[in-house]
C-alpha positions as CSV (number, residue, x, y, z in Angstrom):
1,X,-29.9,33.5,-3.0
2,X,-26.9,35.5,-1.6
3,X,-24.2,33.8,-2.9
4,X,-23.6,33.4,-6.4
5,X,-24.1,29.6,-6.3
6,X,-25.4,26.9,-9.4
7,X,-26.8,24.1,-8.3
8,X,-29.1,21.7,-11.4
9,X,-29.3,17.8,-11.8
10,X,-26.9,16.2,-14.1
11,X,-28.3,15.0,-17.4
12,X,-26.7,11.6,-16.9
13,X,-29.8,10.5,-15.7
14,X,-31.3,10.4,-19.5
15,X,-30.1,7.4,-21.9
16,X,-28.7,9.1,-24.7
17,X,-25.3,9.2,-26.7
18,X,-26.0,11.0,-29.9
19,X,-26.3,14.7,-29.6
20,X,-29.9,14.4,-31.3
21,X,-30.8,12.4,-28.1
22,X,-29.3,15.0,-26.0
23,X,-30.9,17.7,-27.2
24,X,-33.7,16.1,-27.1
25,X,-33.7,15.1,-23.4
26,X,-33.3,18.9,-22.8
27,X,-36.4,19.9,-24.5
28,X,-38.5,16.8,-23.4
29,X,-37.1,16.6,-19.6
30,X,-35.0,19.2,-18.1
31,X,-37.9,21.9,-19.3
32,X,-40.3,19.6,-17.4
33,X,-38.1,19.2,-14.5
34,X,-37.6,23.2,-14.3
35,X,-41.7,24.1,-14.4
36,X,-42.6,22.0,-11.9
37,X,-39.5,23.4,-9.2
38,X,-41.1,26.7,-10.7
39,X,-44.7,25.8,-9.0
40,X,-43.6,25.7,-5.6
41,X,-42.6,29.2,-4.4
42,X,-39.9,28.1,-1.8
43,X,-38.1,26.2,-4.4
44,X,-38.1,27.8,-7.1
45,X,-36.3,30.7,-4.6
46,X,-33.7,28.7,-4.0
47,X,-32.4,28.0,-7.3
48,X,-30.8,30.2,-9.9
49,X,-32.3,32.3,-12.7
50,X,-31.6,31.6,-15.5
51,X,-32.5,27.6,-14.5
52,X,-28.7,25.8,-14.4
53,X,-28.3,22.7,-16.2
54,X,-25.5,20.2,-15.2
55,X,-24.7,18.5,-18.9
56,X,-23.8,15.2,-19.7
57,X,-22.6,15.4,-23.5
58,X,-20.7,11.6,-24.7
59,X,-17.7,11.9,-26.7
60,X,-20.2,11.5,-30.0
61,X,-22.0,14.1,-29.0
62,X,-19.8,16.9,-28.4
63,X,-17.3,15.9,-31.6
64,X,-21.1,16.5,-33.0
65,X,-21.8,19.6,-31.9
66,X,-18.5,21.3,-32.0
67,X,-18.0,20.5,-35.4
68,X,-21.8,22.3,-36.5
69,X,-21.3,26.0,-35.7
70,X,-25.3,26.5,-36.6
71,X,-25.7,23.9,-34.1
72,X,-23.9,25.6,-31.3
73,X,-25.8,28.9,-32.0
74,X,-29.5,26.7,-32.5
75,X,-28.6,25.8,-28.7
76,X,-27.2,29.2,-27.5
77,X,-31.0,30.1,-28.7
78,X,-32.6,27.9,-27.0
79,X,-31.0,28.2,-23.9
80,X,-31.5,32.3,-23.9
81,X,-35.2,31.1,-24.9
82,X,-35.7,29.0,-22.0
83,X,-33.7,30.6,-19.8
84,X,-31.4,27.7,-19.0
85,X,-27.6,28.3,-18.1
86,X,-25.3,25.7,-18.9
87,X,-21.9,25.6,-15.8
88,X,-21.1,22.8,-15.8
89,X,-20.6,19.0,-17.9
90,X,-20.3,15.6,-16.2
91,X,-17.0,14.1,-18.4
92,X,-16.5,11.0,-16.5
93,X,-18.9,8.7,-19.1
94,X,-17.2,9.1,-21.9
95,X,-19.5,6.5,-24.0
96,X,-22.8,4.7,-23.5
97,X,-23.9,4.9,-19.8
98,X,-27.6,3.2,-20.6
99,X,-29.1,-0.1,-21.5
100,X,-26.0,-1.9,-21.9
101,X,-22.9,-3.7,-19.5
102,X,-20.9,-0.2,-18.4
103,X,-19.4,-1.3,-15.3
104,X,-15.9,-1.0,-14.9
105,X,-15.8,0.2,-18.8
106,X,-16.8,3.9,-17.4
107,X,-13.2,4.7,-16.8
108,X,-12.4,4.0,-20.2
109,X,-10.9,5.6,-21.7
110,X,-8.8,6.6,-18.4
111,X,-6.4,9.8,-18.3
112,X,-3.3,7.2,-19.4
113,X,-5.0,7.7,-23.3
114,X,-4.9,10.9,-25.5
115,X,-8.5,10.3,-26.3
116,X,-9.4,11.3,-22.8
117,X,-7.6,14.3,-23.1
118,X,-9.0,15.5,-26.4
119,X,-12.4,14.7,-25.6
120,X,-11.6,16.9,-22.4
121,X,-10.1,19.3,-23.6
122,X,-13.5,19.6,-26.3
123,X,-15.6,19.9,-23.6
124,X,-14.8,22.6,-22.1
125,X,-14.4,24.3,-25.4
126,X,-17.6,24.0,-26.1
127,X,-18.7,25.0,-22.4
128,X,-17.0,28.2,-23.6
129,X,-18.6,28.4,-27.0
130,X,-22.2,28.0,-24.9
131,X,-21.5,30.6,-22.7
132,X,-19.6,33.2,-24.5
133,X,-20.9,36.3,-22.3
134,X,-20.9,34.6,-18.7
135,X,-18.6,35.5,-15.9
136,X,-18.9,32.1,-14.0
137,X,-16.8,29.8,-14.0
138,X,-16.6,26.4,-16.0
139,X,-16.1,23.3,-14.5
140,X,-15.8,19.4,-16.0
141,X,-15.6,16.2,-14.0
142,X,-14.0,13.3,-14.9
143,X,-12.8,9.8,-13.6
144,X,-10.2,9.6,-11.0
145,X,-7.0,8.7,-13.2
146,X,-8.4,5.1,-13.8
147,X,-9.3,2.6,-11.8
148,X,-7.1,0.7,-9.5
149,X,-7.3,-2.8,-11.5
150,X,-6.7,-2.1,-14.6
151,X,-3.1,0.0,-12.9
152,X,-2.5,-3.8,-11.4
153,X,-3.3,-5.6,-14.2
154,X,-1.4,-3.1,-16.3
155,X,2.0,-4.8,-17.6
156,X,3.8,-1.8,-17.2
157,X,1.9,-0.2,-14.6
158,X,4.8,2.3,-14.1
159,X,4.4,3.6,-17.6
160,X,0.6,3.8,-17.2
161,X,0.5,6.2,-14.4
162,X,3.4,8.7,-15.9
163,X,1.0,8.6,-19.1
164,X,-1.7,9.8,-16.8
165,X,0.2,12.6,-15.1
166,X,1.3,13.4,-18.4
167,X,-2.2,13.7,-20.1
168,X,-3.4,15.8,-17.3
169,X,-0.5,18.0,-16.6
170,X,-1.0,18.7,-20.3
171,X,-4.7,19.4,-19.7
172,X,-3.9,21.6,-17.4
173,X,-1.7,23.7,-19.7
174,X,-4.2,23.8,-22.2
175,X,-6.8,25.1,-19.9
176,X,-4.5,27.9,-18.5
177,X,-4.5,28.7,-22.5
178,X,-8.0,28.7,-22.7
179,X,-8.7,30.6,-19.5
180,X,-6.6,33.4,-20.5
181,X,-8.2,33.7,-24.2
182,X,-11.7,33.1,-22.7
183,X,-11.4,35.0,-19.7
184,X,-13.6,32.2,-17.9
185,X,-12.0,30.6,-14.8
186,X,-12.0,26.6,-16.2
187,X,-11.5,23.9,-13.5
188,X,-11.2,20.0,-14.3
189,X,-12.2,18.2,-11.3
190,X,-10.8,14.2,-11.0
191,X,-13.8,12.3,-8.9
192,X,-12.5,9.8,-6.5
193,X,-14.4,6.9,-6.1
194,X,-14.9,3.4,-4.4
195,X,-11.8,1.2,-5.7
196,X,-11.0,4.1,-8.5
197,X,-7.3,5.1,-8.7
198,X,-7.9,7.8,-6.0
199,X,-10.9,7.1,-4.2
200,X,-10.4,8.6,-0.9
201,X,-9.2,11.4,0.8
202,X,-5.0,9.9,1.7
203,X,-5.2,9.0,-2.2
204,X,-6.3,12.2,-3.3
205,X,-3.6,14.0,-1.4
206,X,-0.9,11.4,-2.6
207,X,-2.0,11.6,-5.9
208,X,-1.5,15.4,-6.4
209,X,1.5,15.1,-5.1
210,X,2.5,12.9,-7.5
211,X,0.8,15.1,-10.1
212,X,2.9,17.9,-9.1
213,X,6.1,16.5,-8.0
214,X,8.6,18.4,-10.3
215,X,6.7,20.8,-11.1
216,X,8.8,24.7,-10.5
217,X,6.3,26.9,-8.5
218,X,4.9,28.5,-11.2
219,X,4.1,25.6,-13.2
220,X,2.2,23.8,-9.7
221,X,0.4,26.8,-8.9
222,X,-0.8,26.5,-13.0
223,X,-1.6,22.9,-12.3
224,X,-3.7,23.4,-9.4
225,X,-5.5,26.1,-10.5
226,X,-6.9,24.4,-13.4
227,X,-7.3,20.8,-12.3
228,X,-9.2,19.8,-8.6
229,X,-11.9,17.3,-7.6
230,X,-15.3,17.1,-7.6
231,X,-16.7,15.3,-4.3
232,X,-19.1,13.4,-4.4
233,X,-20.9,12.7,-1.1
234,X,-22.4,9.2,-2.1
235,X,-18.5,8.0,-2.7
236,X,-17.7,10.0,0.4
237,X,-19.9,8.0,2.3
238,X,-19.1,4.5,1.2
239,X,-15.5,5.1,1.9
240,X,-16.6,6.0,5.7
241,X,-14.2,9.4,4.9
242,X,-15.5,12.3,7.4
243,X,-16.6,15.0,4.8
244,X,-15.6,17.8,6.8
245,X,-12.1,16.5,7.4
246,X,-11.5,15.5,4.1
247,X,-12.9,19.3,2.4
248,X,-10.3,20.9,5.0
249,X,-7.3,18.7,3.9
250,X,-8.0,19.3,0.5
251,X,-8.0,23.2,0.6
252,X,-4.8,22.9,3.0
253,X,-2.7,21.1,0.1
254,X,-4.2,23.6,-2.3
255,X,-5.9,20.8,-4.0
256,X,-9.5,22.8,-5.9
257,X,-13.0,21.7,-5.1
258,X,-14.5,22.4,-8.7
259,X,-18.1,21.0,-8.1
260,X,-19.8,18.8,-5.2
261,X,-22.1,16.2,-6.6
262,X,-24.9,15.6,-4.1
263,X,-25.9,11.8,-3.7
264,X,-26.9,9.6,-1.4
265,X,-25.5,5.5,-0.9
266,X,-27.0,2.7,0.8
267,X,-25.9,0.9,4.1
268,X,-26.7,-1.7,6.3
269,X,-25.9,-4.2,8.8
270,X,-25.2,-7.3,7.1
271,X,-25.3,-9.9,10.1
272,X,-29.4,-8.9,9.7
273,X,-30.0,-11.5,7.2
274,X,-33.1,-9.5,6.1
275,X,-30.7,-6.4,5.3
276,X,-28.7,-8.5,3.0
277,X,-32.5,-9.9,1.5
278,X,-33.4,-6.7,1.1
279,X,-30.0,-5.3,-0.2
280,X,-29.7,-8.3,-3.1
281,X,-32.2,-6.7,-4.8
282,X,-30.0,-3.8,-5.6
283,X,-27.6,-6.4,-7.8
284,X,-27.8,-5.5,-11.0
285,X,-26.2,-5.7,-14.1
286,X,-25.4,-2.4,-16.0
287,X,-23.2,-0.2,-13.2
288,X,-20.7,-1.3,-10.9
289,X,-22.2,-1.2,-6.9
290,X,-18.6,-1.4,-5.1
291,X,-19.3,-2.4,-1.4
292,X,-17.0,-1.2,2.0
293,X,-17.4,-3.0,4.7
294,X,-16.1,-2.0,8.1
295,X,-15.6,-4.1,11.4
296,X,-15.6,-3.3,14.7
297,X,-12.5,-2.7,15.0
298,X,-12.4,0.0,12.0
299,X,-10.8,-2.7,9.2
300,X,-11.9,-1.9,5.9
301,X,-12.6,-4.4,3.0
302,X,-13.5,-3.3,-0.7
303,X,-15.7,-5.4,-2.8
304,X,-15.5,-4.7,-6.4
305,X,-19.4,-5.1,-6.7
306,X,-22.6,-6.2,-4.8
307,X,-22.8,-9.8,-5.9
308,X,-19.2,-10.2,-5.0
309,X,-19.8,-8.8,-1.2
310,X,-23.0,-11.1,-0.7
311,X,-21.1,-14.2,-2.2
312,X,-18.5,-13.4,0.6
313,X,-20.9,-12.9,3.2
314,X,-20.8,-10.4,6.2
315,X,-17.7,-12.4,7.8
316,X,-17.1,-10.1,10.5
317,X,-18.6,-6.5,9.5
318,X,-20.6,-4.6,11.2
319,X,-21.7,-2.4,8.6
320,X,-21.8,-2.1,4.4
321,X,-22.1,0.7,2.5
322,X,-22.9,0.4,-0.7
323,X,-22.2,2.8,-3.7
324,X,-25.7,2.9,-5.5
325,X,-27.0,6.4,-5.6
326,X,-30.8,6.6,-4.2
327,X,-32.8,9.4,-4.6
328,X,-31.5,12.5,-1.9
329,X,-34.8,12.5,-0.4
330,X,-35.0,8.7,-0.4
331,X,-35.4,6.6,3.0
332,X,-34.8,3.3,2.1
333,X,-37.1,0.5,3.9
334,X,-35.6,-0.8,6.6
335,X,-33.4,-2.7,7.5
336,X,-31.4,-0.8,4.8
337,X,-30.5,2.5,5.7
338,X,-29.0,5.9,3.4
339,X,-26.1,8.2,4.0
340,X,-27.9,11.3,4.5
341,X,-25.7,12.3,7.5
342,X,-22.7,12.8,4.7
343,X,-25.3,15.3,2.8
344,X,-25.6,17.1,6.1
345,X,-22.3,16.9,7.3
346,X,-21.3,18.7,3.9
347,X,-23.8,21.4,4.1
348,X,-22.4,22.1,7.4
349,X,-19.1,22.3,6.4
350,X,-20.0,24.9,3.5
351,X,-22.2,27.2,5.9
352,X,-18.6,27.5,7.7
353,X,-16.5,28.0,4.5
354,X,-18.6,30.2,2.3
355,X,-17.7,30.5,-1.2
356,X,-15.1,27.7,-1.3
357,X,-17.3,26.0,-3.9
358,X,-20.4,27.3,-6.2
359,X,-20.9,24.9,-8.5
360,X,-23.1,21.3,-7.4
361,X,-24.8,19.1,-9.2
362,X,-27.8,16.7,-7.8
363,X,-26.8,13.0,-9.4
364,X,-28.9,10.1,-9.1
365,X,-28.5,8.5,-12.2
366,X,-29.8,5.0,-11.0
367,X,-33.2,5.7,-12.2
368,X,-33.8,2.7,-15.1
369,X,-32.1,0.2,-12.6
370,X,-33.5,1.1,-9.2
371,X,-35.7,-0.8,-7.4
372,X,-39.9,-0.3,-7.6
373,X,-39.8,0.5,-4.2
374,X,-37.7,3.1,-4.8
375,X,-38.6,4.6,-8.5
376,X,-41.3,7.1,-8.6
377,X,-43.6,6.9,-11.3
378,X,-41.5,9.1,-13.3
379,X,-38.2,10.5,-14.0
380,X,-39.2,14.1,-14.1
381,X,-41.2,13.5,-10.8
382,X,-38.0,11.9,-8.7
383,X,-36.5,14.9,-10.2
384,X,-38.6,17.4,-8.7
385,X,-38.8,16.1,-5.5
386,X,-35.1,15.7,-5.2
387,X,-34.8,19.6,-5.9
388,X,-37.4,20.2,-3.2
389,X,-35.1,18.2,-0.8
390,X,-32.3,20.4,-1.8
391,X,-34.0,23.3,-1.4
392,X,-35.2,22.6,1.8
393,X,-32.6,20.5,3.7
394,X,-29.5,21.0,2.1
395,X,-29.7,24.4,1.0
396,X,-31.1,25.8,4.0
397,X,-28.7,24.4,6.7
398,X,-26.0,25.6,4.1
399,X,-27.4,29.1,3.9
400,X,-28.7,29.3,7.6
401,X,-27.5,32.6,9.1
């Protein structure tokens, strides 16, 4: 690969709190995962070497591991023995993300409490600690300020928001501190997403503004170095935002891309009444599934999950989009349709901006809930395939000459 670029799946895809589980995961999964991309030659060209993993550590976990020194070196072992390279760490979950109601809980804690900037502020410790000798950068996502309801439902939602530009300007100080003693570059990047306090592009922009207003030069041009976005192209989708639009008005407001998450959502027509058959099947009950639905006339309306769009009904849309990430390579039977067109849209954009972002991560961490006709036979297997889709359809219209 010409470009320096790291591209794995994130780990979130594993149930799994306790750092024992997560280590465990590793051994059992992501080595499973990395042998079979390394039996097809064409793949296994297109990715990395040392093999990148995305990590998703919980708050447990990495209070776990940081504090066990013989732990951190047992892992820096077994990553130089297996050739894995850890980039990058998915810090939006900050509890548990399997087998149990997360829903709107995911944001908590949001960026309004201290415990989401120390468990922050950890990770990318340890990210250092992993990777003492690398010269690539480190990057951590993490939920989009909050989410827009608990901000309206907040008593003092005034308050609320300067505690989360507080908390985050102060994560940015503290990774400017870090940087310099680590000599890493270290970039936090907030993920906007359906109904999330920033969720699309104008709310991105807005909200850095607000992050920044204040600020003397010196201390924005701090800020922004340190804290971005990651984009994700399933939540890009859903929110009908053009990709390539939305990449260019980022960079022109100085606003970072830290990582790209690769996903793919669900849409449909729901006036076909087999669509919204087909679609109910999708409803279920561990992660929110916010819907978008658009009309002809380009009217937006946000449903906070599936069941509460199909208890509405269609009314007058002429298209949902729903955010439930399907497998990248996944065609959904129809009537139901993906987002792929985001996907390519967004490889596009990068083959005309090269080296505006090196870090991605492939996220489909739906497996346990999706539907059979969907769900491969196995994890590791959905996994595979998903990097041969990247390899071949992403990658390649991102790297074409």
């Amino acid at each position: 690969m010409s470009r320096k670029l790291h591209i794995g799946y994130c780990t979130n895809i594993h149930p799994g709190e306790s750092w024992a589980d997560t280590f465990g995961n590793l051994k059992r999964h992501v080595t499973a995962v990395r042998d079979g991309v390394a039996d097809d030659p064409i793949t296994a060209a297109a990715f990395c070497d040392p093999y990148p993993i995305g990590l998703r550590l919980s708050a447990e976990a990495c209070a776990t591991r940081r504090a066990d020194t013989a732990a951190v070196e047992e892992f820096r072992a077994w990553c130089t023995a297996e050739n894995m390279l850890i980039y990058t760490v998915n810090g939006f979950p900050y509890g548990q993300f399997h087998d149990t109601r997360v829903k709107e809980n995911v944001y908590l804690p949001d960026w309004s409490s201290p415990d989401r900037l120390s468990y922050t502020t950890d990770l990318f410790q340890l990210l250092i600690d992993l990777t003492p000798d690398g010269d690539h950068a480190l990057t951590v996502s993490t939920v989009p300020g909050s989410f827009k309801q608990f901000i309206s439902d907040d008593p003092d939602p005034v308050a609320r928001l300067e505690a989360i530009r507080s908390n985050l300007r102060a994560a940015a100080t503290t990774l400017e501190e870090l940087s310099l003693s680590s000599g890493r570059d270290l970039i936090l990047g907030l993920e906007p997403e359906p109904l999330g306090l920033i969720e699309n592009t104008t709310d991105t922009v807005e909200f850095f503004d607000f992050l920044t207003i204040g600020l003397t030069d010196d201390e924005r041009t701090t800020f922004l170095k340190r804290v971005g976005i990651t984009l994700d192209t399933c939540h890009a989708a859903v929110e009908f935002d053009d990709v390539a639009e939305s990449l260019d008005l980022f960079l022109k407001h100085g606003i970072r891309i830290a990582k790209i998450h690769l996903s793919n959502a669900l849409r449909l027509n729901p006036q076909d009444e087999d669509a919204l058959t087909k679609i109910a099947s999708f409803s279920e009950p561990t992660y929110l599934h916010q819907v978008i639905a658009v009309n002809k006339e380009g009217k937006l309306t946000r449903f906070t999950d599936l069941p509460d769009a199909l208890a509405a009904g269609p009314g007058d849309a002429i298209e949902w989009r729903v955010h439930f990430h399907i497998p990248l390579y996944a065609a959904p039977e129809a009537p139901l349709a993906n987002t792929a067109a985001t996907l390519v849209d967004t490889a596009l954009w990068l083959r005309e901006n090269p080296g505006e972002v090196s870090h991605f991560e492939m996220e489909t961490y739906t497996f346990d809930v999706m539907p059979e006709t969907l769900r491969p036979d196995s994890v590791v297997e959905m996994l595979i395939h998903e990097h041969h889709w990247c390899a071949q359809a992403f990658l390649s219209q991102m790297l074409a000459d």
